[in-house]
N, C-alpha and C positions, 0 to 999 in steps of 0.2 A: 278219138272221136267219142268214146265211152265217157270218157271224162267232161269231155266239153256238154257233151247232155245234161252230166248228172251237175254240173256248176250250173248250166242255164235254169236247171230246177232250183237249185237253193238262192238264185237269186231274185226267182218269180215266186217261189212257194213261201212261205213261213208260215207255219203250223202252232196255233197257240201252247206254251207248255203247260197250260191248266188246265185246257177244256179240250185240248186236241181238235179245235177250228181252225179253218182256215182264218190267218187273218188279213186284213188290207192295210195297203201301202196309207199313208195318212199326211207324213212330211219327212224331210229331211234322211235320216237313217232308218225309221220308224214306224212302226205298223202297231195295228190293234186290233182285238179281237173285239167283234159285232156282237158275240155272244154272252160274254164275260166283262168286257171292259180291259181287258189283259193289254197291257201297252209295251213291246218291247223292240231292242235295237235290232237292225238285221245285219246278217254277217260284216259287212263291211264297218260298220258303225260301231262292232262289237269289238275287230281289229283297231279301228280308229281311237276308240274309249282307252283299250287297253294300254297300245302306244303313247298318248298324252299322259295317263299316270307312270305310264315303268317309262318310258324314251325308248333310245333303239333296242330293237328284238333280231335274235334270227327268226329265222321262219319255224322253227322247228321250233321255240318255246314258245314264240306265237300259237300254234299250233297247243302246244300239250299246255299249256294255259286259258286258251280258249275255246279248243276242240273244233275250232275251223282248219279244214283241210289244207296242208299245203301245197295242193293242186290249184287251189281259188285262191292263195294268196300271191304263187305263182302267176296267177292270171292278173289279179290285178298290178304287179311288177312289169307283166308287160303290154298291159294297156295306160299303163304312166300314171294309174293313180297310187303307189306306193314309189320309194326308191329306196336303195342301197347306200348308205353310205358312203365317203371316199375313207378310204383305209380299211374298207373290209376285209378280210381276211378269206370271201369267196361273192365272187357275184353269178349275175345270169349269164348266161351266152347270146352273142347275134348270134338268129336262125340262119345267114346265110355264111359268114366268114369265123364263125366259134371266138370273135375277140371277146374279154370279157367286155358288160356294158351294166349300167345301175337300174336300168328302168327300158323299158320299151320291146322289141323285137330286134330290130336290126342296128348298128354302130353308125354313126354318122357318115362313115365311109361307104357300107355297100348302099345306104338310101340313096347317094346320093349316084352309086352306080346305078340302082333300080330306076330311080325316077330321069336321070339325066338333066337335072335341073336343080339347082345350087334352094332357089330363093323356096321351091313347092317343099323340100328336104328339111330346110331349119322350123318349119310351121307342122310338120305329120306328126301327132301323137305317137306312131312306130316305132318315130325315130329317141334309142337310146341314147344316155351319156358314158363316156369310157371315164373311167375312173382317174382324180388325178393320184397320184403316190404323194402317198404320207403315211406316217405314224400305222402300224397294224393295228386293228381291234380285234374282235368279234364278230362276223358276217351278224350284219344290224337290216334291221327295213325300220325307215323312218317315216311315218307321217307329215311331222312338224315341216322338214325339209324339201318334202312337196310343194307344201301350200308352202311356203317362202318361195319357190322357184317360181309357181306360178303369179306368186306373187308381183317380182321383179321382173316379168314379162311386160 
């Protein structure tokens, strides 16, 4: 519950780092300081940046490259705006049945126990994807392969 506060804060807060104001949201990823003129990414933007130059990351040099928590990037894996890779080397857990899954809360199977309805299951951001086997890597989170999936929606 600790955690989930202190992520609601850095996703509402952003503090300029020149003048230490608060700044506002403005577009995109993007905030700017009223005081100063200071324009910069917010966390997720900052993940987003990084991934499009390096490709896949684990969480952890995500992390020790960017200095964003991997509590928030955790969160964003499973609210479906990051994924895992196929061939990782470790993913998330469904919260109810511990299968591994790339992205989301729950594996397509307990959604579809929770909800009792096949068609509400394949439309829930919740709902994760189980990994297919292939090739081992690296435990990666991809950006790029996001927007591709929602792409092909």
């Amino acid at each position: 519950m600790e955690n989930d506060k202190r992520i609601k804060l850095l996703e509402n807060a952003k503090v300029c780092s020149k003048c230490g104001v608060q700044m506002t949201y403005i577009y995109g990823e993007m905030f700017e300081c009223k005081s100063c003129g200071n324009k910069e990414l917010s966390d997720f933007g900052i993940i987003k940046e990084f991934l499009e130059k390096n490709g896949p990351r684990p969480a952890i040099v995500i992390h020790d490259e960017t200095g964003i928590p991997v509590d928030y990037i955790n969160k964003l894996l499973r609210e479906g705006r990051m994924e895992i890779p196929d061939g990782s080397d470790s993913y998330i857990k469904c919260q109810k049945c511990g299968t591994d899954i790339r992205y989301g809360k729950y594996c397509p199977d307990c959604m579809i126990t929770l909800t009792k309805n096949v068609s509400q299951a394949l439309w829930m951001p919740e709902v994760g994807e189980k990994p297919k086997i292939i090739s081992k890597k690296n435990s990666e989170i991809s950006f790029a392969s996001y927007i591709k999936r929602k792409e092909d929606r």
